[in-house]
N, C-alpha and C positions, 0 to 999 in steps of 0.2 A: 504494500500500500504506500502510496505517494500522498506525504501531507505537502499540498502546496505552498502554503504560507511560509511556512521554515524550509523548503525543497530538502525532506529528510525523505530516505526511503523505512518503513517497518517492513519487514518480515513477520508472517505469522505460521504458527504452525495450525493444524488442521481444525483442533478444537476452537481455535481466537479466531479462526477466519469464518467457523459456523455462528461463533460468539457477534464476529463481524456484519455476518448477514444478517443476522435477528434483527440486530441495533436499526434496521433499514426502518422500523418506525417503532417508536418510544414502546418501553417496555420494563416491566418490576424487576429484581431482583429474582421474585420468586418465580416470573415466568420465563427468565432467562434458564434458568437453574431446573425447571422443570423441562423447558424445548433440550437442554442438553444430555439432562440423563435418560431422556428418550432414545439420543444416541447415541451414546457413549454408556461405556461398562466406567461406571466412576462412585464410588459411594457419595450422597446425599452433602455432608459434612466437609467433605473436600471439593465436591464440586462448586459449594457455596464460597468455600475458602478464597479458591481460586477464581473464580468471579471475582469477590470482591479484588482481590489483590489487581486483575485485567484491567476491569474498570477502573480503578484508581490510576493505575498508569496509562490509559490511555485520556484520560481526562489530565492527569501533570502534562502528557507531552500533545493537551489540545485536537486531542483525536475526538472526543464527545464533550460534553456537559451533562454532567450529573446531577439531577433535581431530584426532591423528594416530591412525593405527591399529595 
């Protein structure tokens, strides 16, 4: 993925890039976390972990904004 504004490239691996697709319109934590342990063999608790940790950097390096609802 190419963020324009800073001309940085990211790489994502398989799961950030389904993580990526979702994001294509606003969405919970818990319905992130639910669309991925549909696909992924991941237990519940780590899967959340790890959202949270994505999200958070891709909101530091301006890839989304994070709001609560």
């Amino acid at each position: 993925m190419m963020a324009v504004d800073s001309d940085s490239y990211y790489s994502m691996n398989e799961s950030a890039a389904a993580v990526w697709e979702l994001l294509e319109k606003p969405r919970s934590l818990d319905e992130l976390c639910m669309a991925i342990l549909a696909d992924f063999s991941v237990p519940e608790a780590e899967c959340r972990s790890d959202l949270q940790a994505l999200l958070g950097e891709m909101d530091r390096h301006r890839l989304l904004t994070i709001t609560t609802a």
